[in-house]
BALOBA-1460 file (C-alpha; in Angstrom, 3 decimals):
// residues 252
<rec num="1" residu="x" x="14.960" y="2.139" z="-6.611"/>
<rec num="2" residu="x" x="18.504" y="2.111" z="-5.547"/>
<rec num="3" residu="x" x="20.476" y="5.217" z="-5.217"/>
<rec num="4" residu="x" x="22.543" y="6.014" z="-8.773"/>
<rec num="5" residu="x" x="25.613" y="6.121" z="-6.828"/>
<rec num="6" residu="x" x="25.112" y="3.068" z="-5.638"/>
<rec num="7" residu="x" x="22.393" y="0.485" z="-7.675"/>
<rec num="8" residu="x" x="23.522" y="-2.403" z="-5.888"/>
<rec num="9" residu="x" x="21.879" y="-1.698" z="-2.529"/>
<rec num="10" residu="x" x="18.773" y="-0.500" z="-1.472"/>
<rec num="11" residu="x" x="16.817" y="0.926" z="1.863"/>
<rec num="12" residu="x" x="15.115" y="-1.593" z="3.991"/>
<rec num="13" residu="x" x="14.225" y="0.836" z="7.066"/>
<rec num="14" residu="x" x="17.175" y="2.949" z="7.555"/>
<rec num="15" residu="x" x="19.543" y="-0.466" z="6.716"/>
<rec num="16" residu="x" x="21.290" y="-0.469" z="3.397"/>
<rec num="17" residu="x" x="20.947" y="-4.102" z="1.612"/>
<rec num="18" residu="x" x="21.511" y="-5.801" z="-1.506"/>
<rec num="19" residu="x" x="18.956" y="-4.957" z="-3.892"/>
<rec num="20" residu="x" x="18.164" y="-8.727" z="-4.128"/>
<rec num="21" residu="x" x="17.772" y="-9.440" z="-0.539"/>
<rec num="22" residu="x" x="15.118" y="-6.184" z="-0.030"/>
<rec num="23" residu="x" x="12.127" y="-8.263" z="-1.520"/>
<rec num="24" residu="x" x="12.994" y="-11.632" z="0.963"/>
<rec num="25" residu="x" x="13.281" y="-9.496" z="4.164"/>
<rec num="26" residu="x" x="10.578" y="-7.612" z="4.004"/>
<rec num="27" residu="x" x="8.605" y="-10.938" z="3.131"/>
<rec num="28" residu="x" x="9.883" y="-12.059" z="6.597"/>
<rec num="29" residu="x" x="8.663" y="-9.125" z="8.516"/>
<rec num="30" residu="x" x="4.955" y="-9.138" z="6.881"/>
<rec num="31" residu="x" x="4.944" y="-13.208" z="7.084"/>
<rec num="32" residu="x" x="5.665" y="-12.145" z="10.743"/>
<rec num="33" residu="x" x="3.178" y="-9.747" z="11.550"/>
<rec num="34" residu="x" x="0.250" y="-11.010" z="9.704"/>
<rec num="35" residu="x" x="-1.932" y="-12.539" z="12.627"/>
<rec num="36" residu="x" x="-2.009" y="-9.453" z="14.157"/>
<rec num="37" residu="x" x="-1.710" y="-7.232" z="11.515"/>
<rec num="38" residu="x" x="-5.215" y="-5.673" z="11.905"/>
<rec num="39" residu="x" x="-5.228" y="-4.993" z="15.730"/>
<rec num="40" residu="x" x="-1.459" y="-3.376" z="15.429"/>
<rec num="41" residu="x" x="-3.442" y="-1.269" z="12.943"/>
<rec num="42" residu="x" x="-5.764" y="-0.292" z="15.072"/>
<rec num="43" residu="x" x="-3.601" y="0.399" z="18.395"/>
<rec num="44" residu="x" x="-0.839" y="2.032" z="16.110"/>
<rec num="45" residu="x" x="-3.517" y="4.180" z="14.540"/>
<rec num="46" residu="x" x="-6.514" y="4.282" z="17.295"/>
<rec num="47" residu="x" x="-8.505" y="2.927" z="14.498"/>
<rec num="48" residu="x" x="-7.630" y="6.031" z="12.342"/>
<rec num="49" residu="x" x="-6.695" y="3.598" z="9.612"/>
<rec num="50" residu="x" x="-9.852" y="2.273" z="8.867"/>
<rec num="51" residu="x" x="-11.311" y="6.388" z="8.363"/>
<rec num="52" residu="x" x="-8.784" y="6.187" z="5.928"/>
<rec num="53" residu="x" x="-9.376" y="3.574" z="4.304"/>
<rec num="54" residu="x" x="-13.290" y="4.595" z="3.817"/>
<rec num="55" residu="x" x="-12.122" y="7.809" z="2.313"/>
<rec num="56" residu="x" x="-10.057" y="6.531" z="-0.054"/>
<rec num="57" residu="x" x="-12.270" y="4.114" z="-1.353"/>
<rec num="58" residu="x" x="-15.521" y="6.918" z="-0.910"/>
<rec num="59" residu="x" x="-13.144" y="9.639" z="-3.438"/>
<rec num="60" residu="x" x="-11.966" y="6.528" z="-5.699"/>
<rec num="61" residu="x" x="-14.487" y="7.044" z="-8.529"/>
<rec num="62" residu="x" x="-15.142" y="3.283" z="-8.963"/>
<rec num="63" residu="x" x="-18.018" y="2.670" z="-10.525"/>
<rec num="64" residu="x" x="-20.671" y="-0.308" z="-10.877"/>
<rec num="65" residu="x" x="-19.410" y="-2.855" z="-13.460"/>
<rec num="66" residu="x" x="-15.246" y="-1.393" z="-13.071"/>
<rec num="67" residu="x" x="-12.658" y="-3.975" z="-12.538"/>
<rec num="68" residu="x" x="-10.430" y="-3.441" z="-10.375"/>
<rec num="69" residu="x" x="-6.881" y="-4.216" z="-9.132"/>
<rec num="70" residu="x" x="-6.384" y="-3.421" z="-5.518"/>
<rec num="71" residu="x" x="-2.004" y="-4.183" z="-4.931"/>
<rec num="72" residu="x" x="-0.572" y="-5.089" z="-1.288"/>
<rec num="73" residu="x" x="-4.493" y="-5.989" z="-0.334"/>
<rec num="74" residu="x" x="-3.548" y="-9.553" z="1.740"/>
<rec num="75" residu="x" x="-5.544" y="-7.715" z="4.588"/>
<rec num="76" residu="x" x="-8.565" y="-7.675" z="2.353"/>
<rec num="77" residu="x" x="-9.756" y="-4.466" z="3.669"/>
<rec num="78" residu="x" x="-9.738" y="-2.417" z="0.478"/>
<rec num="79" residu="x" x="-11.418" y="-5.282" z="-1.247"/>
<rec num="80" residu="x" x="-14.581" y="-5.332" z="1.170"/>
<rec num="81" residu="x" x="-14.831" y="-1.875" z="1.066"/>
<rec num="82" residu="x" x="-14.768" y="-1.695" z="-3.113"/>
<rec num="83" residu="x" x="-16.852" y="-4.545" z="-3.690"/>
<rec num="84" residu="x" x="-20.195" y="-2.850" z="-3.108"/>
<rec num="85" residu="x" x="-19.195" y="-0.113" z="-5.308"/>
<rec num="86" residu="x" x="-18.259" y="-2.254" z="-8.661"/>
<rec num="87" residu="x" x="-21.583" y="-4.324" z="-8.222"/>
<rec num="88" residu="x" x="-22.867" y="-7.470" z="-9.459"/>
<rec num="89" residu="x" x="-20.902" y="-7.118" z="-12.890"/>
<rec num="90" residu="x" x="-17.550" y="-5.979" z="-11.225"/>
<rec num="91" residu="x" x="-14.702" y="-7.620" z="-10.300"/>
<rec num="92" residu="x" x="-11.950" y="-7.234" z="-7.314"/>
<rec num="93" residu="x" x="-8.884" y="-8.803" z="-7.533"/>
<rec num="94" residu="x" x="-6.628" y="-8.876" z="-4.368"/>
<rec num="95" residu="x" x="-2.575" y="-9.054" z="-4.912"/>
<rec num="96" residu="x" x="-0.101" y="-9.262" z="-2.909"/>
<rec num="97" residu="x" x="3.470" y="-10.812" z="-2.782"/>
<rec num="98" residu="x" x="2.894" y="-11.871" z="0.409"/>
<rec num="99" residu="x" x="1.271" y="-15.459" z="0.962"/>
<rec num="100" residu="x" x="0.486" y="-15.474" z="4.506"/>
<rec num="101" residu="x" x="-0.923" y="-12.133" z="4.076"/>
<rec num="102" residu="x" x="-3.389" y="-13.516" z="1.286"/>
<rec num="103" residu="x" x="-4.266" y="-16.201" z="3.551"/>
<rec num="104" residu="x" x="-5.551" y="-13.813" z="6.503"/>
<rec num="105" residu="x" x="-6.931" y="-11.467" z="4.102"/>
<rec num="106" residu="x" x="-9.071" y="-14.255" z="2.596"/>
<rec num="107" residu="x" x="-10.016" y="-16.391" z="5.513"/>
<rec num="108" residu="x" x="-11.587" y="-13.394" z="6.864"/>
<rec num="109" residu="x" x="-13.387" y="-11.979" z="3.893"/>
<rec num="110" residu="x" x="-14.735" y="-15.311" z="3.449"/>
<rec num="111" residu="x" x="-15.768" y="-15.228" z="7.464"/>
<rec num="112" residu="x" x="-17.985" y="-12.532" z="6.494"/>
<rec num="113" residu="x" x="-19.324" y="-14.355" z="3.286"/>
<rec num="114" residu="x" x="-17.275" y="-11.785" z="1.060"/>
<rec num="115" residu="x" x="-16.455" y="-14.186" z="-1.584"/>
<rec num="116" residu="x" x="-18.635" y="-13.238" z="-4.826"/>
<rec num="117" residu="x" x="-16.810" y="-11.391" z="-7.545"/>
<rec num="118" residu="x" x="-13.155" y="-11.310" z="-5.359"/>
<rec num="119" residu="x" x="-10.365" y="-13.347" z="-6.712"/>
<rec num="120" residu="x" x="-6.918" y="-13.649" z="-5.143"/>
<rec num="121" residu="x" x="-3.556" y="-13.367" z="-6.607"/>
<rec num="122" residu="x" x="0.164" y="-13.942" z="-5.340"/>
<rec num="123" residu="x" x="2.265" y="-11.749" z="-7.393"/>
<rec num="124" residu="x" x="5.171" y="-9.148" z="-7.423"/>
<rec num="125" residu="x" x="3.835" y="-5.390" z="-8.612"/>
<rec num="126" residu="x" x="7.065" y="-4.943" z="-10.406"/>
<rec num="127" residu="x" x="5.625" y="-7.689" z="-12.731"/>
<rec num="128" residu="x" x="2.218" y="-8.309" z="-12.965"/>
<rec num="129" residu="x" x="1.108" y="-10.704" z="-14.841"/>
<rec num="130" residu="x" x="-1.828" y="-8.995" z="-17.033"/>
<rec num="131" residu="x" x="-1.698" y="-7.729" z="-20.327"/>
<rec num="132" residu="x" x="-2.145" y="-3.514" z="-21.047"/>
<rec num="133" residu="x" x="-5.253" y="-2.095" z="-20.478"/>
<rec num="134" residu="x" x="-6.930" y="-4.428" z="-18.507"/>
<rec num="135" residu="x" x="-8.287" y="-2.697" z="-15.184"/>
<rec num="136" residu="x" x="-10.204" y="0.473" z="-14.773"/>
<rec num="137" residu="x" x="-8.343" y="1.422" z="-11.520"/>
<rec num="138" residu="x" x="-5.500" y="0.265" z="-9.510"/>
<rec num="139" residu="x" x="-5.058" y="0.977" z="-5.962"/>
<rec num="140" residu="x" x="-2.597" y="0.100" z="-3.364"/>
<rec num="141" residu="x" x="-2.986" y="0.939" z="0.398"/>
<rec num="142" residu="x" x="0.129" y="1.259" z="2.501"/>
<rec num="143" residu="x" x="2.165" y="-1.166" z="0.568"/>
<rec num="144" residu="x" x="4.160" y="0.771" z="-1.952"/>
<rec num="145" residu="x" x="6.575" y="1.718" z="0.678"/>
<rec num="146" residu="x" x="7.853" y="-1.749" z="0.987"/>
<rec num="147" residu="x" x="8.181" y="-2.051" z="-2.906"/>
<rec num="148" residu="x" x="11.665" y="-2.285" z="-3.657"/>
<rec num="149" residu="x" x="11.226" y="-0.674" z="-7.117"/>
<rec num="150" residu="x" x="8.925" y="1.634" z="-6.842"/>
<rec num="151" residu="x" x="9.640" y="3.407" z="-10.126"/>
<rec num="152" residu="x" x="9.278" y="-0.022" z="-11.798"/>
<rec num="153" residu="x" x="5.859" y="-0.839" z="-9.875"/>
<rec num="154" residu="x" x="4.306" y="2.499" z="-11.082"/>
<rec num="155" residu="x" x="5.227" y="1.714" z="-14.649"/>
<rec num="156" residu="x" x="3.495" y="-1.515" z="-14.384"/>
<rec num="157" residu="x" x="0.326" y="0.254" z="-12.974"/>
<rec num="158" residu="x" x="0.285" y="2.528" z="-15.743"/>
<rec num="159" residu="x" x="0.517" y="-0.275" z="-18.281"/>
<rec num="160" residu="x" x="-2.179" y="-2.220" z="-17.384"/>
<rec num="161" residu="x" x="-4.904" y="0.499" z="-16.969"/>
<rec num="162" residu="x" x="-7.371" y="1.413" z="-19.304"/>
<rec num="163" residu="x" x="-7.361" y="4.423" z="-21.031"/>
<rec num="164" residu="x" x="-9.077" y="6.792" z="-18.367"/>
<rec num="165" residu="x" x="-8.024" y="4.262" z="-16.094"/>
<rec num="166" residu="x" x="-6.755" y="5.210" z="-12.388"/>
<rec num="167" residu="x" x="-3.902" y="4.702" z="-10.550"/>
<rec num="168" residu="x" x="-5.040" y="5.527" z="-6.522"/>
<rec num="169" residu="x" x="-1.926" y="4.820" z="-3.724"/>
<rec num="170" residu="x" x="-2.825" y="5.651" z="-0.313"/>
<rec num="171" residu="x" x="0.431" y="5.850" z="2.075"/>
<rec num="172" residu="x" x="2.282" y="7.633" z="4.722"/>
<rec num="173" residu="x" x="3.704" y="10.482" z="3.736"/>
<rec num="174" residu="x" x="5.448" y="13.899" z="5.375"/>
<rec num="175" residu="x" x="3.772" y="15.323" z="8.013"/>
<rec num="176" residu="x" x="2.800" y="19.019" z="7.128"/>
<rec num="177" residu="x" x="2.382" y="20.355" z="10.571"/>
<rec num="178" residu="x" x="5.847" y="21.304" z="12.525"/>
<rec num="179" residu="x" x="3.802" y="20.981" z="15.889"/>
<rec num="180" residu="x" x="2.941" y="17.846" z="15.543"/>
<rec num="181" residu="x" x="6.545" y="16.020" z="14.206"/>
<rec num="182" residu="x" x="8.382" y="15.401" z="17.299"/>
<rec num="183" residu="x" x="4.926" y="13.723" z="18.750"/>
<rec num="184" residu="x" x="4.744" y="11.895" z="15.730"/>
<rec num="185" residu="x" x="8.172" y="10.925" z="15.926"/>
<rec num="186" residu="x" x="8.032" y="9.480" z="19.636"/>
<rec num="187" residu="x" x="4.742" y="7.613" z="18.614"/>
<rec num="188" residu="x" x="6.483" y="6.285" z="15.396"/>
<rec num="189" residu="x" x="10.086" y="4.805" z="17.420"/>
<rec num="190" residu="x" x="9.765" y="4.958" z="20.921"/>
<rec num="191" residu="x" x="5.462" y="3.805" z="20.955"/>
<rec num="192" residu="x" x="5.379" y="1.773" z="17.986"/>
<rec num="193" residu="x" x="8.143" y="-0.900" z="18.468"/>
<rec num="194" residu="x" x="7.154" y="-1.526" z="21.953"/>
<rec num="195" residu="x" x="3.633" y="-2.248" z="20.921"/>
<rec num="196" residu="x" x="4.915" y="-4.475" z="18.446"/>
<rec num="197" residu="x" x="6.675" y="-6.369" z="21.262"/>
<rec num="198" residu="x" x="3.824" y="-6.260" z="23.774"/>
<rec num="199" residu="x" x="1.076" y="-7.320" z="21.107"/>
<rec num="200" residu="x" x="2.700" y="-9.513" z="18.327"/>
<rec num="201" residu="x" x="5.946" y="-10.325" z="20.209"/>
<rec num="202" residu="x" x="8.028" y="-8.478" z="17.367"/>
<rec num="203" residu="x" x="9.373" y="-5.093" z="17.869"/>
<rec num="204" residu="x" x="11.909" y="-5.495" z="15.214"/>
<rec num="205" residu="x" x="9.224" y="-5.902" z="12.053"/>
<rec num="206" residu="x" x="7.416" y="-2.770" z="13.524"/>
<rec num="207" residu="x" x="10.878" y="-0.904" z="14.285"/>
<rec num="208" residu="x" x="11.144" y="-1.381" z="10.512"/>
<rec num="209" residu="x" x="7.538" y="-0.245" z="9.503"/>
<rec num="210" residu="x" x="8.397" y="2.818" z="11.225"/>
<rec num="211" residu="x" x="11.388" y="3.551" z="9.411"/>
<rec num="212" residu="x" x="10.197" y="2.395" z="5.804"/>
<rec num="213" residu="x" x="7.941" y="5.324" z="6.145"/>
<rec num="214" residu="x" x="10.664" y="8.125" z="6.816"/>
<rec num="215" residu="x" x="12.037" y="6.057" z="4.308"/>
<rec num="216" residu="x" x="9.056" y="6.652" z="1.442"/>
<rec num="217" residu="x" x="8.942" y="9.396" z="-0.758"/>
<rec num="218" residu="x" x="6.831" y="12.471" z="0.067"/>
<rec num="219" residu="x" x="4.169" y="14.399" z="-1.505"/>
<rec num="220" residu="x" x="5.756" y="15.803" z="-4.462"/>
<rec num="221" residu="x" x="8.867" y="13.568" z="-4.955"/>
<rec num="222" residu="x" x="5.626" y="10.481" z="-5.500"/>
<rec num="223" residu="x" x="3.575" y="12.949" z="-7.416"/>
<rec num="224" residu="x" x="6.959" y="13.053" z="-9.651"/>
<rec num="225" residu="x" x="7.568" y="9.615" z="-10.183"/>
<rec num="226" residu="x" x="3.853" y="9.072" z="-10.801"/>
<rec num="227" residu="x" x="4.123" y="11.561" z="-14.104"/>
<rec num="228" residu="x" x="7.415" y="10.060" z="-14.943"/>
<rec num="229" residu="x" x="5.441" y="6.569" z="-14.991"/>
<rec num="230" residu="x" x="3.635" y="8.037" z="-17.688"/>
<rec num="231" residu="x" x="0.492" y="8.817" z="-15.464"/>
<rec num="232" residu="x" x="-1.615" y="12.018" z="-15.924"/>
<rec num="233" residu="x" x="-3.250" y="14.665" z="-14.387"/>
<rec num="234" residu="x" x="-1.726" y="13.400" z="-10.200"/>
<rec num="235" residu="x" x="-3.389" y="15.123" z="-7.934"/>
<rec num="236" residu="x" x="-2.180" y="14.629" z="-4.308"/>
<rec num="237" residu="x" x="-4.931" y="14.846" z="-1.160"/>
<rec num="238" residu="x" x="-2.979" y="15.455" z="2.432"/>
<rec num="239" residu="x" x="-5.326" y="13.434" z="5.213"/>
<rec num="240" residu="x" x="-4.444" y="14.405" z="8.784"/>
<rec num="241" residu="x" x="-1.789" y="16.797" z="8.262"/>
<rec num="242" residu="x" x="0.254" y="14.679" z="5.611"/>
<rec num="243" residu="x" x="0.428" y="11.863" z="8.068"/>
<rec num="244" residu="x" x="-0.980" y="9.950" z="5.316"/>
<rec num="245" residu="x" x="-1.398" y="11.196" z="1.441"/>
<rec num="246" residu="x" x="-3.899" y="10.072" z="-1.343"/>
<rec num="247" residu="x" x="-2.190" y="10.303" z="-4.946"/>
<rec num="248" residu="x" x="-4.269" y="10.172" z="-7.784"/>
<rec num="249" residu="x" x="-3.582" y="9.721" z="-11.396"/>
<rec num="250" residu="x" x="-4.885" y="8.881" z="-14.772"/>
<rec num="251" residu="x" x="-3.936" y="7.010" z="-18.326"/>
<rec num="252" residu="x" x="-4.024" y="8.824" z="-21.118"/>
């Protein structure tokens, strides 16, 4: 959300921008880096990003027969790794904002025959389009950074759970250890954006991605606007060194 002071702009990176321009240029920088999205992933990361991923699916509590809503998914990688778990009388449904990242996300589920109890969905998490209490969990994976209302997008998680429900958000957070921020610093702006030249021919998108994280809210300031969102019981879970932070909370 924008800052009180000023409500007409917002951050995108360390840029300030019209609220109303926020949602169209980060559009353009995930329209851009979608072909390669995965392999950035994995050189950015050295494939950390997928252990992550397994954890946060392994410690959601989703159980055979939950539906669930899985937010900023175009990659499709949260979706193959909760489809096993909600079973034959489950359901996954992918959303994202972001077409082209729907379309790589699905062409390559549907590669591996991943098709069965999956649906797809292009929509804004500010809004979704499902009536209250409809999913047993929500999760989104490195995509509420790039939210431009954050506040707004939590609310609407919190409506449309089920009593009991969860809302699970894995994302970069603040890194705990002081040893390791100036080497995660160098990796993040002088490694990163060079990569994204070398490999997808766009250091600018990952020059952003970099920033948008310095730019996110840590530990407790998410754990905050996760209560305020009317969600329960958060309970935050630091994976290497804060690098990246599971939040957890419940409806009521």
């Amino acid at each position: 959300m924008s800052d009180p002071q000023s409500p007409q702009t917002t951050h995108f990176g360390y840029r300030e921008v019209p609220v109303r321009e926020k949602q169209k240029l980060v559009g353009e920088v995930f329209t851009s880096v979608a072909g390669k999205y995965d392999l950035m992933n994995d050189l950015m990361s050295f494939g950390v990003h997928r252990l992550w991923k397994r954890f946060f699916v392994a410690t959601s509590g989703v159980r055979p027969g939950d539906r669930i809503l899985d937010l900023a998914g175009g990659t499709g990688d949260i979706a193959a790794l909760l489809l096993p778990r909600v079973g034959e009388k489950g359901e996954v449904i992918v959303g994202d904002i972001n077409a082209a990242m729907l379309r790589t996300g699905r062409d390559r589920l549907l590669d591996r025959g991943l098709h069965a109890r999956l649906r797809w969905a292009q929509l804004n998490a500010e809004a979704l389009p499902f009536p209250e209490d409809s999913f047993d969990a929500v999760t989104i994976a490195f995509g509420l950074r790039n939210v431009t209302d954050k506040e707004r997008a939590l609310t609407e998680m919190q409506r449309i759970l089920k009593p009991g429900g969860r809302a699970l958000i894995l994302e970069f957070s603040r890194v705990r250890s002081e040893f390791l921020k100036p080497l995660y610093d160098f990796h993040s702006f002088r490694v990163l954006p060079r990569l994204g030249r070398l490999i997808a021919d766009d250091e600018a998108s990952y020059r952003y991605l970099a920033e948008s994280i310095r730019k996110h809210p840590d530990q407790d300031t998410l754990r905050a606007m996760m209560e305020a969102a009317g969600l329960r019981g958060v309970q935050v879970n630091n994976l290497s060194a804060g690098i990246v932070a599971i939040h957890r909370g419940y409806k009521t």
